[in-house]
N, C-alpha and C positions, 0 to 999 in steps of 0.2 A: 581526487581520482581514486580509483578502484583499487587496492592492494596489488601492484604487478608481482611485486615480488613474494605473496605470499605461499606458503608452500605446504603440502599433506606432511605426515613425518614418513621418514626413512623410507619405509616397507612399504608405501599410498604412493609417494610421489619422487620422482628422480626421471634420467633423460627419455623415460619409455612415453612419457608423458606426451610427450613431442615428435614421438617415433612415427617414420613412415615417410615416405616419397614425397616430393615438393606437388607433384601430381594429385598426391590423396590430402593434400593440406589447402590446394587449390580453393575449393570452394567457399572457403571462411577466410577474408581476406586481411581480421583484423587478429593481431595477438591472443588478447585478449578474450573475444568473444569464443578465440575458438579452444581456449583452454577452458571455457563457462561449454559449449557444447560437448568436449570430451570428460566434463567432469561431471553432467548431467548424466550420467549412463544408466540406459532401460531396464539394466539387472537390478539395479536397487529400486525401492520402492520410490514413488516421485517424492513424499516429503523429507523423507532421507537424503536423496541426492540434493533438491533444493537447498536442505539445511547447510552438508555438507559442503556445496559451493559457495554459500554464503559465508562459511566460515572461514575456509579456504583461500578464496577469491575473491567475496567481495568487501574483504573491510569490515566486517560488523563482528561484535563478539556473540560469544556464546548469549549472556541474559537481552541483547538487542534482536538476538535469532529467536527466543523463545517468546519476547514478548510479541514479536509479527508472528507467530505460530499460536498465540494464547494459551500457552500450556507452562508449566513451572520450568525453572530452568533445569532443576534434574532428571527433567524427563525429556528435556532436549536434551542436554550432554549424553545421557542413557543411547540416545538416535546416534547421535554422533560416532560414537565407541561403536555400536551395533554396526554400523554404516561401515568401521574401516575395517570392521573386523572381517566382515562380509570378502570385502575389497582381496583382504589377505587368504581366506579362507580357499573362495571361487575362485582366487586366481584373476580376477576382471580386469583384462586390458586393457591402461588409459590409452584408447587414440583417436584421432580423427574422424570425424564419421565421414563417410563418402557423402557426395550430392545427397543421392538417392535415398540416405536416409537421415538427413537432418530432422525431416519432420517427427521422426521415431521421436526425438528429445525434446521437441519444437514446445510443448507446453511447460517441461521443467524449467525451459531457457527463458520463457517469459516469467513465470514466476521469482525466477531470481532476478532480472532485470528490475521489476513491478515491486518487487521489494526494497530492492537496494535503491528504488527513487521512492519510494515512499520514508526510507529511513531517513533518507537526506531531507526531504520535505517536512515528515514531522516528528526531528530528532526525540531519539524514546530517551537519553541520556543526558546531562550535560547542562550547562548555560544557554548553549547554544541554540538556539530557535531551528536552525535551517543550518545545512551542510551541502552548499551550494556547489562541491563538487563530486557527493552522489550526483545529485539533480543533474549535471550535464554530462556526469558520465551515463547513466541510465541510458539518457535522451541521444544521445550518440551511437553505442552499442545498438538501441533498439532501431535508430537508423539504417546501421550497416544488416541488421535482419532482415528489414522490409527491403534492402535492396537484393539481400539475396533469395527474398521470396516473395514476391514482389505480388502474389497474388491471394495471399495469407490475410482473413479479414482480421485475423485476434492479433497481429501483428499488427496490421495499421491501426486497429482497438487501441490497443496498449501507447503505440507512439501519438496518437491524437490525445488519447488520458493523459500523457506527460505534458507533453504541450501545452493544454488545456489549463490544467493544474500550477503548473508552472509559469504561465501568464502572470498569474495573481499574486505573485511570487511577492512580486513588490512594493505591494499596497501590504502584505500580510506581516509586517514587522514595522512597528513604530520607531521613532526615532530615538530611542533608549532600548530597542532590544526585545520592546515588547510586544506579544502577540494582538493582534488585531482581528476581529472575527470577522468571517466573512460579511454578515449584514451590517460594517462598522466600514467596510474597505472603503479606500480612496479610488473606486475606478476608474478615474481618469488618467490612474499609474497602471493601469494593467497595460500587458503588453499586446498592445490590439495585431499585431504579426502574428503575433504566435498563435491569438485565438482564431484570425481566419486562416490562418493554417489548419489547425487542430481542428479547425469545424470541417474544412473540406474535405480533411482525410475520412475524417468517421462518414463523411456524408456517403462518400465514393466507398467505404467498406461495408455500410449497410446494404447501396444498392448491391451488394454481392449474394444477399440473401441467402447466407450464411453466421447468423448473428448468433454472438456470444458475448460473454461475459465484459469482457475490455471494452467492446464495440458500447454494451450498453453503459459503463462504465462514462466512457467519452459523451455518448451523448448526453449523459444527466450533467455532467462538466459543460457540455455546450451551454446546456440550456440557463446555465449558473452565469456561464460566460458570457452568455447573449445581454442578458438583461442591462440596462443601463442604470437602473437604479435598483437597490434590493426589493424593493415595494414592486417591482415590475416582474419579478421572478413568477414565472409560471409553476407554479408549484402542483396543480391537478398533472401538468404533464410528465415531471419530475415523479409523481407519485405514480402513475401512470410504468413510466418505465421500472421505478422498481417493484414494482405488482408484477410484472416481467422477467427481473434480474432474479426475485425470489422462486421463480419457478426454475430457470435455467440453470442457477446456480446457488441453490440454497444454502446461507452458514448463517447464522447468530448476529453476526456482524452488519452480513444485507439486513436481518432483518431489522436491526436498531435501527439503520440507515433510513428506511422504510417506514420506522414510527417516528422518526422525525420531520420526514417529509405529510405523515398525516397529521402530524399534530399541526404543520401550518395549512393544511387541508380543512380540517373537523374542527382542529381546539385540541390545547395541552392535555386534556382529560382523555380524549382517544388516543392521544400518542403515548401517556402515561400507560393506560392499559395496555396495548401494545408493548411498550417495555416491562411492564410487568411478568406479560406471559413468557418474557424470555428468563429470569430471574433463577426456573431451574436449572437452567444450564452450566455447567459449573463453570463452563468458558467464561460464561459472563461476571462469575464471582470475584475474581484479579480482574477485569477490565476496566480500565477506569473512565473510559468512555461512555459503558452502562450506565456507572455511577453518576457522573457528569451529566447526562442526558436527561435521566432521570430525576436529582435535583433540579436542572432547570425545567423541568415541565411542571415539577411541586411549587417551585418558588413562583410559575405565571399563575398555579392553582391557588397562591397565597393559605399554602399550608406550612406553614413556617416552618414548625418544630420538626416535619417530617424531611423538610425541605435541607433542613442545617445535619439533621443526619448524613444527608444521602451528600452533602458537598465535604462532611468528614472523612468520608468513606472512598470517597472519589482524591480526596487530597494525599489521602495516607499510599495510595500508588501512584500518582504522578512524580516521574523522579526529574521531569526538565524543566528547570527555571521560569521561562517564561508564561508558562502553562500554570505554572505551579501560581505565580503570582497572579492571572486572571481569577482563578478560581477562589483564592484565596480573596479579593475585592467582592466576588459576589458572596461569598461566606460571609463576611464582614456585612452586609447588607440586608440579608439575611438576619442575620444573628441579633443586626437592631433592633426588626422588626419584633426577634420572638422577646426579646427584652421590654420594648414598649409594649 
Protein backbone atom coordinates (compact mmCIF):
# COMPACT_ATOMS: atom_id res chain seq x y z
CA UNK A 1 0.00 0.00 0.00
CA UNK A 2 0.90 3.46 -0.67
CA UNK A 3 2.90 5.24 2.48
CA UNK A 4 -0.55 6.79 4.37
CA UNK A 5 1.47 7.94 6.79
CA UNK A 6 4.13 9.45 5.12
CA UNK A 7 4.77 13.00 5.80
CA UNK A 8 6.69 16.63 4.23
CA UNK A 9 8.91 17.97 7.21
CA UNK A 10 7.74 20.44 9.65
CA UNK A 11 7.55 23.82 7.64
CA UNK A 12 5.68 21.44 4.05
CA UNK A 13 3.42 19.54 5.93
CA UNK A 14 1.21 19.73 9.29
CA UNK A 15 -2.89 20.10 9.77
CA UNK A 16 -3.14 22.86 6.83
CA UNK A 17 -2.63 19.93 4.76
CA UNK A 18 -6.26 18.89 5.25
CA UNK A 19 -7.58 22.38 5.80
CA UNK A 20 -10.89 23.40 4.56
CA UNK A 21 -14.67 22.54 4.77
CA UNK A 22 -15.96 18.93 4.49
CA UNK A 23 -17.78 20.84 1.40
CA UNK A 24 -14.34 21.84 -0.34
CA UNK A 25 -13.00 18.09 0.39
CA UNK A 26 -16.21 16.72 -1.25
CA UNK A 27 -15.13 15.97 -4.39
CA UNK A 28 -12.14 13.62 -3.85
CA UNK A 29 -13.67 10.90 -1.90
CA UNK A 30 -10.62 8.94 -1.19
CA UNK A 31 -7.86 9.96 1.70
CA UNK A 32 -5.39 9.25 -0.07
CA UNK A 33 -5.84 10.40 -3.49
CA UNK A 34 -6.82 13.64 -2.27
CA UNK A 35 -3.72 14.29 -0.37
CA UNK A 36 -1.73 13.09 -4.13
CA UNK A 37 -4.06 16.01 -5.64
CA UNK A 38 -3.37 18.72 -2.97
CA UNK A 39 0.29 17.76 -3.06
CA UNK A 40 0.44 18.03 -7.01
CA UNK A 41 0.13 21.94 -6.87
CA UNK A 42 0.34 24.11 -10.23
CA UNK A 43 2.94 26.62 -8.50
CA UNK A 44 5.66 24.13 -8.71
CA UNK A 45 6.87 22.92 -11.80
CA UNK A 46 5.14 19.44 -12.78
CA UNK A 47 8.34 17.33 -12.29
CA UNK A 48 8.93 18.79 -9.10
CA UNK A 49 5.70 18.17 -7.70
CA UNK A 50 5.45 14.71 -9.25
CA UNK A 51 8.91 13.91 -7.57
CA UNK A 52 7.89 15.45 -4.55
CA UNK A 53 4.65 13.26 -4.00
CA UNK A 54 6.30 10.45 -4.79
CA UNK A 55 8.46 10.96 -2.18
CA UNK A 56 6.17 12.05 0.20
CA UNK A 57 3.28 9.97 -0.56
CA UNK A 58 4.02 7.28 -2.46
CA UNK A 59 6.45 5.01 -0.85
CA UNK A 60 9.36 5.09 -3.08
CA UNK A 61 12.68 6.61 -2.14
CA UNK A 62 14.79 9.23 -3.38
CA UNK A 63 17.31 6.91 -5.90
CA UNK A 64 13.70 4.71 -7.10
CA UNK A 65 12.45 8.63 -7.81
CA UNK A 66 15.46 9.42 -9.87
CA UNK A 67 15.79 6.25 -11.62
CA UNK A 68 11.86 6.55 -13.07
CA UNK A 69 13.09 10.37 -13.88
CA UNK A 70 16.47 9.00 -15.64
CA UNK A 71 18.53 11.52 -14.10
CA UNK A 72 21.33 10.92 -11.24
CA UNK A 73 20.17 10.87 -7.95
CA UNK A 74 21.59 14.28 -6.91
CA UNK A 75 20.03 15.98 -9.31
CA UNK A 76 16.82 14.51 -8.04
CA UNK A 77 17.34 15.33 -4.22
CA UNK A 78 18.64 18.92 -5.74
CA UNK A 79 14.44 19.08 -7.09
CA UNK A 80 13.41 18.01 -4.03
CA UNK A 81 15.11 20.79 -1.64
CA UNK A 82 14.25 23.21 -4.58
CA UNK A 83 10.67 21.97 -4.45
CA UNK A 84 10.21 22.60 -0.56
CA UNK A 85 12.04 25.45 -0.47
CA UNK A 86 9.79 27.03 -2.99
CA UNK A 87 6.81 25.57 -0.88
CA UNK A 88 8.34 27.71 2.19
CA UNK A 89 9.38 30.67 0.25
CA UNK A 90 5.71 31.37 -1.91
CA UNK A 91 4.07 30.49 0.99
CA UNK A 92 1.90 27.67 -1.19
CA UNK A 93 -1.08 26.49 0.50
CA UNK A 94 -1.64 22.81 0.75
CA UNK A 95 -5.47 22.32 0.11
CA UNK A 96 -8.10 20.81 -1.58
CA UNK A 97 -8.68 21.66 -4.88
CA UNK A 98 -12.41 22.42 -5.66
CA UNK A 99 -14.36 20.31 -8.51
CA UNK A 100 -13.68 22.97 -10.92
CA UNK A 101 -10.16 22.67 -10.79
CA UNK A 102 -9.02 19.14 -10.37
CA UNK A 103 -8.16 19.09 -13.93
CA UNK A 104 -5.43 22.12 -13.29
CA UNK A 105 -3.38 18.87 -11.46
CA UNK A 106 -5.09 16.17 -13.37
CA UNK A 107 -1.80 15.26 -15.39
CA UNK A 108 0.67 15.52 -12.32
CA UNK A 109 -1.87 13.17 -10.52
CA UNK A 110 -1.44 10.70 -13.34
CA UNK A 111 2.03 10.68 -13.49
CA UNK A 112 2.40 9.89 -9.98
CA UNK A 113 -0.12 7.27 -10.06
CA UNK A 114 1.66 5.71 -13.58
CA UNK A 115 4.79 5.71 -11.58
CA UNK A 116 4.19 4.23 -8.52
CA UNK A 117 2.47 1.15 -10.74
CA UNK A 118 5.18 1.03 -12.67
CA UNK A 119 7.68 0.76 -9.56
CA UNK A 120 5.65 -2.00 -8.20
CA UNK A 121 5.63 -3.80 -11.50
CA UNK A 122 9.20 -3.43 -12.39
CA UNK A 123 10.76 -3.08 -8.82
CA UNK A 124 14.07 -0.71 -9.80
CA UNK A 125 15.53 -2.13 -6.02
CA UNK A 126 15.60 -5.29 -4.16
CA UNK A 127 15.03 -9.12 -4.68
CA UNK A 128 12.00 -8.58 -5.20
CA UNK A 129 10.48 -8.85 -8.79
CA UNK A 130 7.01 -7.12 -8.25
CA UNK A 131 5.50 -5.28 -5.32
CA UNK A 132 2.20 -6.42 -5.77
CA UNK A 133 0.89 -3.74 -3.45
CA UNK A 134 2.08 -0.57 -5.58
CA UNK A 135 0.34 -2.54 -8.52
CA UNK A 136 -3.23 -2.41 -6.61
CA UNK A 137 -2.80 0.50 -5.00
CA UNK A 138 -2.16 2.33 -8.41
CA UNK A 139 -5.05 0.41 -9.92
CA UNK A 140 -7.50 1.52 -7.23
CA UNK A 141 -6.50 5.20 -6.76
CA UNK A 142 -6.74 5.44 -10.77
CA UNK A 143 -10.25 3.93 -10.25
CA UNK A 144 -11.49 6.36 -7.97
CA UNK A 145 -10.13 9.18 -10.75
CA UNK A 146 -12.03 7.87 -13.58
CA UNK A 147 -15.00 7.84 -11.33
CA UNK A 148 -14.64 11.33 -10.67
CA UNK A 149 -13.91 12.32 -14.20
CA UNK A 150 -15.56 10.10 -15.76
CA UNK A 151 -14.95 11.68 -19.13
CA UNK A 152 -11.12 12.11 -19.05
CA UNK A 153 -9.60 9.86 -22.11
CA UNK A 154 -5.84 9.80 -20.38
CA UNK A 155 -7.56 8.75 -17.32
CA UNK A 156 -9.24 5.76 -18.71
CA UNK A 157 -5.56 5.47 -20.85
CA UNK A 158 -3.80 5.05 -17.67
CA UNK A 159 -6.45 2.64 -15.95
CA UNK A 160 -6.63 0.34 -19.09
CA UNK A 161 -2.30 0.45 -19.20
CA UNK A 162 -2.60 -0.87 -15.59
CA UNK A 163 -5.04 -3.34 -16.09
CA UNK A 164 -3.46 -4.42 -19.13
CA UNK A 165 -0.01 -4.81 -17.83
CA UNK A 166 -1.19 -6.26 -14.75
CA UNK A 167 -2.98 -9.14 -16.35
CA UNK A 168 0.45 -10.62 -17.13
CA UNK A 169 1.20 -10.12 -13.90
CA UNK A 170 1.21 -13.89 -13.30
CA UNK A 171 2.89 -15.60 -16.02
CA UNK A 172 5.79 -12.90 -15.35
CA UNK A 173 7.54 -14.59 -12.28
CA UNK A 174 8.73 -18.14 -12.35
CA UNK A 175 8.46 -20.36 -9.74
CA UNK A 176 11.68 -19.48 -7.99
CA UNK A 177 11.28 -15.65 -8.20
CA UNK A 178 12.52 -15.48 -11.59
CA UNK A 179 11.75 -13.05 -14.34
CA UNK A 180 10.05 -14.54 -17.31
CA UNK A 181 10.02 -12.49 -20.49
CA UNK A 182 7.16 -11.66 -22.11
CA UNK A 183 7.80 -13.86 -25.43
CA UNK A 184 8.51 -16.95 -22.75
CA UNK A 185 5.03 -16.24 -20.69
CA UNK A 186 2.57 -18.95 -19.89
CA UNK A 187 -0.53 -17.16 -21.19
CA UNK A 188 -2.88 -19.20 -20.30
CA UNK A 189 -2.19 -17.65 -16.60
CA UNK A 190 -2.81 -14.24 -17.70
CA UNK A 191 -5.79 -12.76 -16.38
CA UNK A 192 -8.25 -12.76 -19.36
CA UNK A 193 -10.73 -10.23 -16.79
CA UNK A 194 -8.65 -8.02 -16.53
CA UNK A 195 -7.58 -7.91 -20.19
CA UNK A 196 -11.21 -7.64 -21.65
CA UNK A 197 -11.63 -5.07 -19.21
CA UNK A 198 -8.58 -3.14 -20.03
CA UNK A 199 -9.26 -3.65 -23.85
CA UNK A 200 -12.82 -2.10 -23.46
CA UNK A 201 -11.86 0.78 -21.54
CA UNK A 202 -9.12 2.16 -24.06
CA UNK A 203 -11.55 0.92 -26.69
CA UNK A 204 -14.35 3.49 -25.38
CA UNK A 205 -11.51 6.20 -24.63
CA UNK A 206 -10.25 6.31 -28.12
CA UNK A 207 -13.50 6.62 -29.54
CA UNK A 208 -13.43 10.04 -27.51
CA UNK A 209 -11.06 11.27 -30.04
CA UNK A 210 -8.94 12.79 -27.79
CA UNK A 211 -5.87 10.57 -27.80
CA UNK A 212 -2.88 10.61 -25.80
CA UNK A 213 -0.19 9.18 -24.44
CA UNK A 214 -1.69 6.43 -21.81
CA UNK A 215 -4.51 5.88 -24.39
CA UNK A 216 -1.72 4.93 -26.80
CA UNK A 217 0.09 3.32 -24.13
CA UNK A 218 -3.04 0.73 -23.36
CA UNK A 219 -3.58 0.08 -26.74
CA UNK A 220 0.11 -1.27 -27.58
CA UNK A 221 -0.68 -3.35 -24.13
CA UNK A 222 -3.87 -4.55 -25.81
CA UNK A 223 -2.41 -5.51 -28.72
CA UNK A 224 0.43 -7.59 -26.56
CA UNK A 225 -2.62 -8.87 -24.73
CA UNK A 226 -4.56 -9.94 -27.53
CA UNK A 227 -2.25 -12.36 -29.09
CA UNK A 228 -2.68 -15.92 -28.00
CA UNK A 229 0.54 -16.84 -28.85
CA UNK A 230 3.84 -14.66 -29.03
CA UNK A 231 4.38 -15.74 -32.78
CA UNK A 232 0.73 -14.01 -33.19
CA UNK A 233 1.71 -10.67 -31.97
CA UNK A 234 1.00 -8.02 -34.56
CA UNK A 235 3.84 -6.28 -34.30
CA UNK A 236 3.50 -3.82 -37.79
CA UNK A 237 0.46 -2.51 -35.61
CA UNK A 238 2.40 -2.21 -32.40
CA UNK A 239 4.98 -0.41 -34.46
CA UNK A 240 2.33 1.49 -36.00
CA UNK A 241 1.20 2.95 -32.87
CA UNK A 242 4.47 3.99 -31.68
CA UNK A 243 5.35 5.78 -34.94
CA UNK A 244 2.26 7.62 -33.15
CA UNK A 245 3.24 7.84 -29.37
CA UNK A 246 6.68 9.29 -30.88
CA UNK A 247 5.04 12.07 -32.36
CA UNK A 248 2.53 12.89 -29.40
CA UNK A 249 4.76 12.29 -26.77
CA UNK A 250 8.48 12.23 -27.66
CA UNK A 251 11.38 11.01 -24.84
CA UNK A 252 14.28 8.65 -25.35
CA UNK A 253 12.42 5.91 -23.69
CA UNK A 254 9.43 5.84 -26.47
CA UNK A 255 11.91 5.91 -28.69
CA UNK A 256 13.83 2.67 -27.53
CA UNK A 257 10.45 1.16 -27.07
CA UNK A 258 9.98 1.97 -30.83
CA UNK A 259 13.38 0.25 -31.92
CA UNK A 260 12.29 -2.68 -30.46
CA UNK A 261 9.21 -3.02 -31.80
CA UNK A 262 11.14 -2.38 -35.42
CA UNK A 263 13.57 -4.69 -35.00
CA UNK A 264 10.69 -7.51 -34.85
CA UNK A 265 9.46 -5.55 -37.93
CA UNK A 266 12.74 -5.13 -40.20
CA UNK A 267 15.41 -7.40 -38.28
CA UNK A 268 17.77 -6.76 -35.19
CA UNK A 269 20.03 -4.56 -37.47
CA UNK A 270 17.18 -1.82 -37.98
CA UNK A 271 16.48 -1.87 -34.48
CA UNK A 272 20.15 -1.86 -33.44
CA UNK A 273 20.44 1.49 -35.50
CA UNK A 274 17.55 2.81 -34.07
CA UNK A 275 19.18 2.49 -30.61
CA UNK A 276 22.12 3.58 -31.71
CA UNK A 277 21.00 7.02 -32.70
CA UNK A 278 19.80 7.29 -29.22
CA UNK A 279 23.22 6.59 -27.64
CA UNK A 280 23.90 10.63 -27.34
CA UNK A 281 21.48 11.20 -25.07
CA UNK A 282 22.91 11.19 -21.80
CA UNK A 283 19.60 9.87 -20.39
CA UNK A 284 20.32 6.88 -22.22
CA UNK A 285 24.05 6.48 -20.69
CA UNK A 286 22.68 5.12 -16.79
CA UNK A 287 19.76 3.33 -18.46
CA UNK A 288 20.03 0.06 -18.35
CA UNK A 289 17.43 -0.88 -20.63
CA UNK A 290 19.50 0.91 -23.50
CA UNK A 291 22.13 -1.23 -22.62
CA UNK A 292 19.99 -4.39 -22.32
CA UNK A 293 18.30 -3.77 -25.58
CA UNK A 294 21.03 -3.09 -27.38
CA UNK A 295 23.04 -6.18 -26.46
CA UNK A 296 20.29 -8.28 -27.35
CA UNK A 297 19.85 -7.06 -30.78
CA UNK A 298 23.99 -7.61 -31.09
CA UNK A 299 23.91 -11.02 -29.71
CA UNK A 300 20.58 -11.90 -32.62
CA UNK A 301 23.39 -10.00 -35.00
CA UNK A 302 25.89 -12.71 -33.55
CA UNK A 303 28.56 -9.97 -32.91
CA UNK A 304 29.69 -11.52 -29.90
CA UNK A 305 32.45 -9.33 -28.54
CA UNK A 306 30.34 -6.29 -29.13
CA UNK A 307 27.40 -8.10 -27.76
CA UNK A 308 29.23 -9.14 -24.13
CA UNK A 309 30.20 -5.52 -23.97
CA UNK A 310 26.97 -4.04 -24.11
CA UNK A 311 25.38 -6.99 -21.49
CA UNK A 312 28.43 -5.70 -18.99
CA UNK A 313 27.32 -2.35 -19.27
CA UNK A 314 23.79 -3.19 -18.86
CA UNK A 315 24.68 -5.59 -15.81
CA UNK A 316 26.68 -3.04 -13.92
CA UNK A 317 23.19 -0.77 -13.47
CA UNK A 318 20.72 -3.28 -12.78
CA UNK A 319 20.47 -3.27 -9.08
CA UNK A 320 17.18 -6.02 -8.92
CA UNK A 321 17.68 -9.52 -8.46
CA UNK A 322 15.79 -11.20 -10.84
CA UNK A 323 16.76 -8.92 -13.74
CA UNK A 324 20.07 -9.11 -12.68
CA UNK A 325 20.04 -13.02 -13.06
CA UNK A 326 18.37 -13.02 -16.63
CA UNK A 327 20.75 -10.96 -17.92
CA UNK A 328 23.44 -12.45 -16.37
CA UNK A 329 22.42 -16.21 -18.23
CA UNK A 330 22.38 -14.50 -21.57
CA UNK A 331 25.93 -13.04 -20.75
CA UNK A 332 27.03 -16.36 -19.91
CA UNK A 333 25.91 -17.48 -23.37
CA UNK A 334 27.38 -15.01 -25.01
CA UNK A 335 30.48 -14.95 -23.52
CA UNK A 336 30.69 -18.96 -24.82
CA UNK A 337 30.27 -18.00 -28.00
CA UNK A 338 33.23 -15.21 -28.09
CA UNK A 339 35.44 -17.87 -26.35
CA UNK A 340 34.79 -20.70 -28.85
Amino acid sequence: MLARDAAFDASARDEALLAGAEDEMEPIPDDQLRLIFTCCHPALAPDAAVALTLRTLGGLTTPEIARAFLVPEATLAQRLVRAKRKIRVAGIAYEVPRADRLADRLDSVLRVLYLVFNEGYDVSTGEALIRRELCAEAIRLTRVVAELLPDEPEVMGLLALMLLADARRPAREGPAGELVRLEEQDRSRWDRGRIMEGCGIVERALRKGRVGPYQLQAAIAAVHDEASWAADTDWPQILGLYEVLVRVAPSPVVALNRAVALAQVSGPAAGLAAVDALAADPSMTEYRFFHATRADFLRRLERWPEALEAYDRALALVPNGPELDLLARRRAEVAARVVS
